[in-house]
C-alpha positions in Angstrom: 92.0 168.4 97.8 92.2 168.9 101.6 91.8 165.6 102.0 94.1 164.0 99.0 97.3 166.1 101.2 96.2 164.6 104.4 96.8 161.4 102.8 100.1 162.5 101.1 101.0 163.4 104.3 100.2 160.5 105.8 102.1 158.4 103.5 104.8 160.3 104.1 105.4 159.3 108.1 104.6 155.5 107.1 107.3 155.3 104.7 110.6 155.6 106.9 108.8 153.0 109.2 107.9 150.7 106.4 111.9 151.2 105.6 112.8 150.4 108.6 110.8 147.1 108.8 112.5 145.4 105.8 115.7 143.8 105.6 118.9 145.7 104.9 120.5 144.9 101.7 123.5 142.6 101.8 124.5 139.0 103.1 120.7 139.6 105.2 118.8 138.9 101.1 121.4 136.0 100.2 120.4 132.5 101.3 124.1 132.0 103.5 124.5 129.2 105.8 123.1 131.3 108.6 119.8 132.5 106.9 119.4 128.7 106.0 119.2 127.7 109.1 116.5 130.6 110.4 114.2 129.4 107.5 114.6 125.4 108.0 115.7 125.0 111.7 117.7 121.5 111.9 115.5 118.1 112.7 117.0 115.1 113.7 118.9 112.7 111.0 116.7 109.5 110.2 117.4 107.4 108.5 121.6 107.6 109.5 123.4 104.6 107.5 126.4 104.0 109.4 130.2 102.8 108.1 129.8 99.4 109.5 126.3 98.8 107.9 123.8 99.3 110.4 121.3 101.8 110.7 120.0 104.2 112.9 116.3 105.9 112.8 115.2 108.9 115.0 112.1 110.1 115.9 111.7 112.8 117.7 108.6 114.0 120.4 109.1 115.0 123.7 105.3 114.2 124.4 105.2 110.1 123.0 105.1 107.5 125.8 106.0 104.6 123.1 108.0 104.4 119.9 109.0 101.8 117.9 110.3 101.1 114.6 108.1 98.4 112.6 110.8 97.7 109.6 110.8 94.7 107.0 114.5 93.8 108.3 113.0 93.3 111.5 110.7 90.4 112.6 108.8 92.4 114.7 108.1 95.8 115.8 111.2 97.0 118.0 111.1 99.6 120.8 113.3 102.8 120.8 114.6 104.8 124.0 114.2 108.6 124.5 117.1 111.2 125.1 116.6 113.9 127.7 116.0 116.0 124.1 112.9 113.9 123.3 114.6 112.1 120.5 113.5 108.5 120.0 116.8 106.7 119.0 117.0 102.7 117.3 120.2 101.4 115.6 119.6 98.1 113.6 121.6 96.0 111.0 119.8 94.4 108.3 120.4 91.0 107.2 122.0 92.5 103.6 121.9 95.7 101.7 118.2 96.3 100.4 115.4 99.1 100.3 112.9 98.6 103.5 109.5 99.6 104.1 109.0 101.3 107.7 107.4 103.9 109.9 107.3 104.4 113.4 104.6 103.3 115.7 103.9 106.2 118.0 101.3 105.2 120.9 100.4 102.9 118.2 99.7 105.2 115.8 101.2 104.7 112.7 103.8 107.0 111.7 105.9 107.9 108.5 109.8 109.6 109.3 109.5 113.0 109.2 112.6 113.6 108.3 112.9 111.4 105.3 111.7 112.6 101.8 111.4 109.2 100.0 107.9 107.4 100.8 106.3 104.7 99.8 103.3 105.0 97.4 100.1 103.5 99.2 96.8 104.3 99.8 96.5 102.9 103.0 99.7 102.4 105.3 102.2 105.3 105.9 105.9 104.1 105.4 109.7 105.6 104.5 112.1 104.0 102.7 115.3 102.8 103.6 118.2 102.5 101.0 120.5 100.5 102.4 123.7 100.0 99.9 126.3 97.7 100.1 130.0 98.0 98.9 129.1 96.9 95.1 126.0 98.5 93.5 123.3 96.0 92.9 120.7 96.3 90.1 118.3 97.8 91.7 121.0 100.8 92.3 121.3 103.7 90.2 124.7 102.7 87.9 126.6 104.6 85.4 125.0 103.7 82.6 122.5 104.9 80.1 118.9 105.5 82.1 116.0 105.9 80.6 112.8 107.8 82.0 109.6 107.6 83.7 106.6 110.1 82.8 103.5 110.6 83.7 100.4 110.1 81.3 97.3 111.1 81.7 94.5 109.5 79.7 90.3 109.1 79.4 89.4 105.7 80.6 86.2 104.7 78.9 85.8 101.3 80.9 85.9 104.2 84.5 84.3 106.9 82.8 87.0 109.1 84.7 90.3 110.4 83.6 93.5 108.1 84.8 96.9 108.5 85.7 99.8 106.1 85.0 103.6 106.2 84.9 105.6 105.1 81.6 109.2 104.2 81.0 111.2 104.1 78.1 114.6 103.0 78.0 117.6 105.3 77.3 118.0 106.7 73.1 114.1 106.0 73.3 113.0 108.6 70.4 109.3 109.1 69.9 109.6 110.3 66.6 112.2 107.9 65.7 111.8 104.4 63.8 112.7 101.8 66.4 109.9 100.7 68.1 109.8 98.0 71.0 107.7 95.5 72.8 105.3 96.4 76.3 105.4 95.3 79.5 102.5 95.9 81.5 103.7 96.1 85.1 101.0 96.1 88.1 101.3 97.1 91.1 99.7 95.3 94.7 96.7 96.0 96.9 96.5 99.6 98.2 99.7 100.7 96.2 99.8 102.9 93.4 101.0 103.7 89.7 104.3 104.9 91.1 104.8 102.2 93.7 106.7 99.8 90.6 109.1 103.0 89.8 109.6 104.5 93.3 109.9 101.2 95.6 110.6 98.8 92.9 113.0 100.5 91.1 112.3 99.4 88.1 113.8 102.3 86.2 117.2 101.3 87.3 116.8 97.7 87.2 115.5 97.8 84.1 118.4 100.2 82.7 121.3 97.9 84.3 120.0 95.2 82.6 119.4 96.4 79.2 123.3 98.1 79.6 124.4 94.6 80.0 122.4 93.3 77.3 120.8 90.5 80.0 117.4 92.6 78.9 115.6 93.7 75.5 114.7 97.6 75.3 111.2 97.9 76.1 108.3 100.3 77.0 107.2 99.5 81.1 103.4 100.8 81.3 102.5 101.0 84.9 98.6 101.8 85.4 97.0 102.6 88.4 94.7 99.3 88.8 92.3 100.3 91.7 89.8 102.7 89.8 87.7 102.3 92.7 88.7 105.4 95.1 88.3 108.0 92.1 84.9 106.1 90.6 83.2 106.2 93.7 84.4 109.8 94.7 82.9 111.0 91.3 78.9 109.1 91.7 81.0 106.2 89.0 80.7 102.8 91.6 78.8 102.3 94.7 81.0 99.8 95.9 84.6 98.4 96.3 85.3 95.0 94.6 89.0 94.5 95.1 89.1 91.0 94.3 87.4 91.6 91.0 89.2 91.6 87.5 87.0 92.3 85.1 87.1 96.3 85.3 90.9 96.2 85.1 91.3 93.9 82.4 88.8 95.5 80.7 90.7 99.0 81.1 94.2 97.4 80.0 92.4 95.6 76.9 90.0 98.8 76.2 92.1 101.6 77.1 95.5 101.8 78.1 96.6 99.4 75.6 95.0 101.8 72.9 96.3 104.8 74.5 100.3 103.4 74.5 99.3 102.0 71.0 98.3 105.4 69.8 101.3 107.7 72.0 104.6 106.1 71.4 106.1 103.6 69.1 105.7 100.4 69.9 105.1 96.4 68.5 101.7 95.5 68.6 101.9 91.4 68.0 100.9 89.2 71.1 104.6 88.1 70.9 106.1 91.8 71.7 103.4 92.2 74.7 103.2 90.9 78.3 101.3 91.5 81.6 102.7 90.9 84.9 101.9 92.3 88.8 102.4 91.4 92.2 99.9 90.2 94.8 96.5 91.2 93.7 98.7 92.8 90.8 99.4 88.9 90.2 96.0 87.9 90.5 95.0 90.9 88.0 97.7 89.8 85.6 96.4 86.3 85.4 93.2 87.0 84.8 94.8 89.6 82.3 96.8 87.5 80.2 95.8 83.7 80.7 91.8 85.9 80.0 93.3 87.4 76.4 95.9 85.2 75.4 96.1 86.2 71.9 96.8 89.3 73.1 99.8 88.3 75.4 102.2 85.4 75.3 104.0 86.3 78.2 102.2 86.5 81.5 104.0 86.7 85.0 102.4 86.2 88.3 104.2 87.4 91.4 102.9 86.3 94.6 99.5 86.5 93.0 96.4 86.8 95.4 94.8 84.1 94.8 92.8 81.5 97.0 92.1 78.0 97.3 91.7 76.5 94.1 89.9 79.1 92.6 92.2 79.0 89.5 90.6 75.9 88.4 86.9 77.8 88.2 88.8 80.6 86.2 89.6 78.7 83.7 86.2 77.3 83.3 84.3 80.2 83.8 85.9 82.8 81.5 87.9 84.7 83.7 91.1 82.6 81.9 90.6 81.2 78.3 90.3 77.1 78.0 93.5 75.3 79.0 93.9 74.4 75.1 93.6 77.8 74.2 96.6 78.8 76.8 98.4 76.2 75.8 98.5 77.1 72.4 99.2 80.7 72.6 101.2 81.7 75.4 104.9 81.4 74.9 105.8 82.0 78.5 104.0 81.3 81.9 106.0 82.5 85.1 104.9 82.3 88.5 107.1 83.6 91.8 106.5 83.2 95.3 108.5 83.1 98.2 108.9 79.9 100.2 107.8 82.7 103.4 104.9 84.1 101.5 101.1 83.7 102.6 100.3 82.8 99.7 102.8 80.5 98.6 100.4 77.1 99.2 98.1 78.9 96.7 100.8 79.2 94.1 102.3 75.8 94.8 99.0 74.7 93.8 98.6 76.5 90.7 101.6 74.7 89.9 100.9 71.7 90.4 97.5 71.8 88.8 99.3 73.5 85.2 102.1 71.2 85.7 99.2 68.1 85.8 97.5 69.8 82.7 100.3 69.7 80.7 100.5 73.7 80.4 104.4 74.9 80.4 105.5 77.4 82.9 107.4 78.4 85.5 107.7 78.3 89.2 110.2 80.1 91.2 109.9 80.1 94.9 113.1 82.7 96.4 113.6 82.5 100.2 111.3 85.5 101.7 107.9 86.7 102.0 105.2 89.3 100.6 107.7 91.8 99.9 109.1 94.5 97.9 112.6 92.9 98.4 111.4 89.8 96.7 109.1 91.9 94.4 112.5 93.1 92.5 114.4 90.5 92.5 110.8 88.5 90.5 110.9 91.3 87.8 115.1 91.0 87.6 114.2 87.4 86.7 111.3 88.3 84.2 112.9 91.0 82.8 116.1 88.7 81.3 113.1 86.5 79.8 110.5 88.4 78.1 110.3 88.9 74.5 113.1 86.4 73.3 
């Protein structure tokens, strides 16, 4: 008992000091202005998009000896000057309104903005996004029309023997347990980006919902898989090594599993006329190999700057990787290739042109001004999108 009142007692002195340590109640317990700016002390403004259409990007670090901005509206890497606050300061103006990839190279490092929330999806390189507008929305901008949505789904891949992710979009009025249903695109991404790279730097979403308002589009389902198993398989004791020029797992995957999972989740047309495959870079290459490998399963296959090499599409279609040329010919309904006239890979594609256009195999070829970009990336799937499943 003696010793339960010493603690009583105790208690009893701790209390007013405990009071005294917490906040008084009032405008102290509200989140004002003032408290807003204990909690989240103000950074620097980066990106800052300016009246007259430039840009200006901060970085800030009293301790750097070099910063530069490396930005797709920039040739090259540019250098920006320090303040007397450590702030790193560059103003550029792009050639038009678009979304741009860059980071900041400190000491060479390379850097994502700190003070910029939207990034780009990648497993490798670090990079922000600009949004750079101009005075009339373009389709890649969010409008004020109908939108749809992107979710993500999470599924059992047999062909991996893991469980996947992948992001989904249905168009606005979509209604799972309606009647309607609608044809599938299967979008892919390129090399080192993810399932969200299509949806968070291609925009897809809102291209695909401008374009559908003004009828230039069907409604359709956009299936957007994550086609490098390789990270999670290995991780998991599932691969032993990294084949990123291969096609056969993720073909296998679309054919095996994610086409059975969409089949099975959400309403949808299942003929080889109400399906395509299309991807950008080694997305291209994967979508070739894709649809020109099943194409009773697809009639319309798009290739964006696809990765491949030489002439190694005349092998693939003798080596089972594509299906015979008679075979193509017969089935697919629509062949599209893009690549821009600055691309590394654009003798590649002219090739594969040339060599369908010699075989008597209909398709095809549009070559925009521009490189291996996400700029030309969606303006390729504007173009696709007005063609597909009509």
């Amino acid at each position: 008992m003696k010793a339960y009142k010493t603690l009583i007692a105790a208690a009893l002195l701790v209390m007013p000091l405990f009071a005294q340590a917490q906040p008084a109640a009032g405008d102290g317990q509200r989140l004002t202005p003032q408290v807003m700016a204990r909690m989240f002390p103000a950074g620097v403004v980066s990106p800052e998009y300016n009246d007259d259409g430039s840009v200006t990007f901060r970085y800030q670090s009293a301790e750097a000896k070099e910063v530069k901005l490396d930005c797709q509206m920039l040739p090259a890497a540019a250098p920006m000057y320090k303040d007397a606050n450590g702030i790193w300061t560059i103003t550029v103006t792009p050639g038009k309104p678009d979304i741009y990839p860059y980071c900041f190279l400190v000491d060479g490092k390379q850097v994502a903005d700190p003070n910029n929330m939207f990034i780009f999806p990648n497993e490798g390189f670090k990079n922000s996004l600009a949004d750079v507008r101009g005075p009339v929305p373009s389709v890649q901008d969010i409008q004020n029309v109908p939108h749809g949505k992107v979710t993500y789904r999470y599924y059992h891949s047999s062909t991996c023997d893991i469980d996947r992710v992948m992001c989904v979009y249905t168009p606005a009025g979509y209604d799972p347990a309606g009647k309607e249903k609608l044809p599938v695109l299967y979008l892919i991404h390129g090399m080192t980006d993810t399932y969200e790279t299509w949806f968070k730097v291609g925009h897809m979403n809102n291209i695909l919902d401008n374009l559908i308002a003004e009828g230039k589009a069907k409604r359709m389902i956009v299936v957007m898989p994550y086609a490098n198993p390789y990270p999670e398989m290995m991780l998991q004791g599932k691969a032993d090594h990294y084949d990123s020029m291969g096609t056969d797992i993720v073909t296998n995957e679309i054919m095996k599993d994610v086409k059975p999972f969409i089949e099975a989740n959400y309403k949808v047309k299942t003929s080889a006329a109400d399906r395509a495959v299309a991807g950008f870079s080694l997305g291209g290459r994967q979508a070739l190999a894709c649809g020109l490998g099943n194409p009773k399963s697809f009639q319309y296959v798009c290739a964006m700057a696809p990765a491949i090499f030489g002439e190694e599409y005349k092998t693939n279609f003798s080596n089972g990787t594509y299906a015979p040329l008679a075979e193509v010919k017969k089935n697919v309904k629509f062949l599209w290739i893009g690549t821009g006239t600055s691309d590394f890979l654009i003798a590649a594609s002219r090739g594969l042109d040339g060599y369908l256009t010699e075989q008597g195999v209909k398709h095809t070829f549009y070559t925009p001004d521009g490189g291996h970009t996400w700029m030309n990336c969606r303006d390729y799937l504007t173009q696709i999108a007005q063609k597909l499943f009509k």
